[in-house]
C-alpha distance (Angstrom), angle and dihedral (degrees) to the residues before:
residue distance angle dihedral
X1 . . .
X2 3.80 . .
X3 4.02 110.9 .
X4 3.80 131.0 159.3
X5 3.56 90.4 -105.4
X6 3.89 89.3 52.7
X7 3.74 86.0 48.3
X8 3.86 99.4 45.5
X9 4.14 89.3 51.7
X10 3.93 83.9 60.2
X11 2.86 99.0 55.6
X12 3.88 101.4 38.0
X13 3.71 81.5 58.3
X14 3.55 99.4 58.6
X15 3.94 96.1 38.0
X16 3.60 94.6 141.3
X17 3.76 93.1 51.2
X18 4.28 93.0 45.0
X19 4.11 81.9 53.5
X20 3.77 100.7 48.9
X21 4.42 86.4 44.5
X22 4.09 81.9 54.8
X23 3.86 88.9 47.8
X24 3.69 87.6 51.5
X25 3.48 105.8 32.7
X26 3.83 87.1 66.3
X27 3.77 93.9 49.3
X28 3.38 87.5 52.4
X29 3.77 117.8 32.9
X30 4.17 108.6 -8.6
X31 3.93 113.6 -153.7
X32 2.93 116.1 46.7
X33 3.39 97.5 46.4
X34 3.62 101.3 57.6
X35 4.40 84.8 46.6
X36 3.19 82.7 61.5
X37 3.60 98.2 47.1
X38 3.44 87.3 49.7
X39 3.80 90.5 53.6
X40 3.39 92.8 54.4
X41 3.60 97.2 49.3
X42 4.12 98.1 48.8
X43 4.09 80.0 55.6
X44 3.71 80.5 51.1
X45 4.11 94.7 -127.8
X46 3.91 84.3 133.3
X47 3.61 139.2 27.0
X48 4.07 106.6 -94.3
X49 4.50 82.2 -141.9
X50 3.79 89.1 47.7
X51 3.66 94.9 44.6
X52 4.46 87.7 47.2
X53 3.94 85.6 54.0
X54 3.57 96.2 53.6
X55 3.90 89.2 45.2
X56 3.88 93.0 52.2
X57 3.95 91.8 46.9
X58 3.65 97.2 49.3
X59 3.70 88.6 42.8
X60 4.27 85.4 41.5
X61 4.19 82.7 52.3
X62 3.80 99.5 40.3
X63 4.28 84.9 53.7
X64 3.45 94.0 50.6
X65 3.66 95.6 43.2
X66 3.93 94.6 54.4
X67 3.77 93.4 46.5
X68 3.44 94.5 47.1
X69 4.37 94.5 46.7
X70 3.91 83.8 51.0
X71 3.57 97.5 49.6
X72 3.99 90.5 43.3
X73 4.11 82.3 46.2
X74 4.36 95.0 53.9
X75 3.77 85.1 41.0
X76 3.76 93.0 50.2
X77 3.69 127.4 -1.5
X78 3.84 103.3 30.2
X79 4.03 91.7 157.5
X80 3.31 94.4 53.9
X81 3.48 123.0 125.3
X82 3.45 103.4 -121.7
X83 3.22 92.3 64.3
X84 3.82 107.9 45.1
X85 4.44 75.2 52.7
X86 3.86 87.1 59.5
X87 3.73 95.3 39.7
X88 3.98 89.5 56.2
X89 3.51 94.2 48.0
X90 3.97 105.1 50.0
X91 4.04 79.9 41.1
X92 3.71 92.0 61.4
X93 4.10 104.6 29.5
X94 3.96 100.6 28.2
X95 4.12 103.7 24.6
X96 4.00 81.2 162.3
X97 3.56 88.7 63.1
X98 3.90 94.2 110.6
X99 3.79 100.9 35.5
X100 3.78 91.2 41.3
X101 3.73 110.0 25.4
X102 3.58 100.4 159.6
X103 4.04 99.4 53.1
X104 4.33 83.4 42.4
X105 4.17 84.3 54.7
X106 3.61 95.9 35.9
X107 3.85 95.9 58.0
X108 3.38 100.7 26.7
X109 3.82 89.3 84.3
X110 4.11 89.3 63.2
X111 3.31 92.5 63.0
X112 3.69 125.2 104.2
X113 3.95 110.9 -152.1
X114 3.80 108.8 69.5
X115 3.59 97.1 -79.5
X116 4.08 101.5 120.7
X117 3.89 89.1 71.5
X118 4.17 94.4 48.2
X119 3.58 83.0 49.2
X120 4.03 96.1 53.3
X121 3.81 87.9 35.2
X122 3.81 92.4 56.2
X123 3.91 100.1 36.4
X124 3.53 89.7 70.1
X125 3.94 93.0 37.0
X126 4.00 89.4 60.6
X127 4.30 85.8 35.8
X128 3.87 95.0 -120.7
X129 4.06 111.4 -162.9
X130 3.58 108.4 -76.5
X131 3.92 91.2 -135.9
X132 3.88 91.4 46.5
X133 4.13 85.6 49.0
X134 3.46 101.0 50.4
X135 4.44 95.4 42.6
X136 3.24 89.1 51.1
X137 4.12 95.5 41.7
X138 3.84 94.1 46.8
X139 3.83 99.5 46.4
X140 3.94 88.2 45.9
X141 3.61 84.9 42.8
X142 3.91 94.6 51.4
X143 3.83 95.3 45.1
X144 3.32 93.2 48.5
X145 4.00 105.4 53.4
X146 4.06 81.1 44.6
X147 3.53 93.2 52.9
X148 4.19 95.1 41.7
X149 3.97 90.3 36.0
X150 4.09 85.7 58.7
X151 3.43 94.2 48.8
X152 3.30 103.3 58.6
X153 4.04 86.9 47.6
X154 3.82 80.6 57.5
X155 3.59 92.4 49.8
X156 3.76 100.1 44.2
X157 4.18 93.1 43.8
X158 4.06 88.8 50.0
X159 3.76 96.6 50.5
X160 3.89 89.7 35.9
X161 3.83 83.7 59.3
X162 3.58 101.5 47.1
X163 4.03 91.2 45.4
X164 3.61 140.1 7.2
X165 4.01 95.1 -170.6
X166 3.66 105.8 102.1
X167 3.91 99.0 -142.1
X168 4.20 78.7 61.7
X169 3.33 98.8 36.7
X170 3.98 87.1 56.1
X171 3.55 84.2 40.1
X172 3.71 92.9 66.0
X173 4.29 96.6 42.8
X174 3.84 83.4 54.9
X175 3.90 96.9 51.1
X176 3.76 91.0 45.8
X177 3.80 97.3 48.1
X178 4.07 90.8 48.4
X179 3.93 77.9 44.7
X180 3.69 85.1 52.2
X181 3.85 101.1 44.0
X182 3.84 93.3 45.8
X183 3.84 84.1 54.3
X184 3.97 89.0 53.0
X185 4.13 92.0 51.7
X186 3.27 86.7 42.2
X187 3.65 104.1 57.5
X188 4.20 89.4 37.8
X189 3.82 89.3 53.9
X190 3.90 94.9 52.4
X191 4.45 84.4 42.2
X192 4.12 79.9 47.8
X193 3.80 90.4 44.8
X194 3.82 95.7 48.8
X195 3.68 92.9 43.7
X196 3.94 91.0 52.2
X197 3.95 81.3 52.4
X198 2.95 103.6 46.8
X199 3.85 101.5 46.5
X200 3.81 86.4 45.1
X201 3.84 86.0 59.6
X202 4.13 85.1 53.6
X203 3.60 87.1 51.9
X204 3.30 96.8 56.4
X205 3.90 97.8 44.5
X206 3.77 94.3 46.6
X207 4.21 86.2 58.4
């Protein structure tokens, strides 16, 4: 019979493994990952310090990764499509981005549409400062894993406290992350909606 404890000796025997999924979760995909990880750790399956080091170093490799793809991409492939993709974007949601690179970096990470890997991809396509890149990556990067880390405590102690039964408890984590994936649609269909909008409106001035 599946029970927490059951569940926590799994993964306590394959600690290694849970780490390196962390590492590349955040590569990868980002949040909910590291709620997860966060999950795991309030049920005390992982160490909550061990679990923050794998978050920074996937989030250390994911930064390095997108500056060094844009910088191959200026060097190399400047028409390609990836990039004229990331150009668009930072245009439209960070229009700062080359007068203020570091507060464009730094809170591109917070958002929840895709836009943290245009960002990267195009900071090293335009050549951004290497110092500038890297503040502004690791304190975004910092805040971040603290912030998603703590949620996933909060999540873990709030369905621990309505129900101890696992098939409830997991229950609970799977209502809150469609909760949380409805709220990511959600929030890039009313950014879709105002962009339609608003380039409608542009339309209609330039005739």
């Amino acid at each position: 019979m599946l029970t927490l404890s059951t569940l926590g000796h799994f993964v306590e025997n394959h600690v290694f493994a849970a780490y390196v999924l962390i590492i590349l979760g955040v590569i990868i995909e980002g949040e909910i990952v590291v709620i997860i990880a966060g999950i795991f750790a309030h049920l005390g399956f992982i160490n909550i310090f061990g679990a923050f080091t794998a978050v920074i170093f996937g989030g250390i490799s994911k930064s390095t990764l997108g500056y060094l793809l844009g910088y191959f991409l200026n060097k190399n492939h400047s028409h390609r499509l990836l990039i004229k993709r990331s150009e668009s974007r930072i245009t439209y949601f960070l229009p700062q981005f080359q007068n203020k690179p570091f507060w464009s970096i730094f809170i591109s990470r917070f958002f929840i549409f895709g836009l943290n890997w245009f960002t990267l991809i195009f900071s090293g396509y335009m050549r951004v400062k290497i110092k500038t890149y890297i503040q502004a990556e690791l304190a975004s990067l910092v805040l971040w894993a603290s912030g998603m880390l703590a949620l996933g405590y909060f999540v873990s102690h709030t369905a621990l406290a309505i129900s101890r039964d696992v098939r409830k408890f997991l229950g609970i984590i799977l209502l809150f992350f469609i909760a949380f994936f409805i709220f990511q649609k959600l929030v890039s269909f009313c950014i879709d909606l105002y962009e339609d909008k608003y380039r409608g409106k542009d339309d209609n001035i330039s005739k």
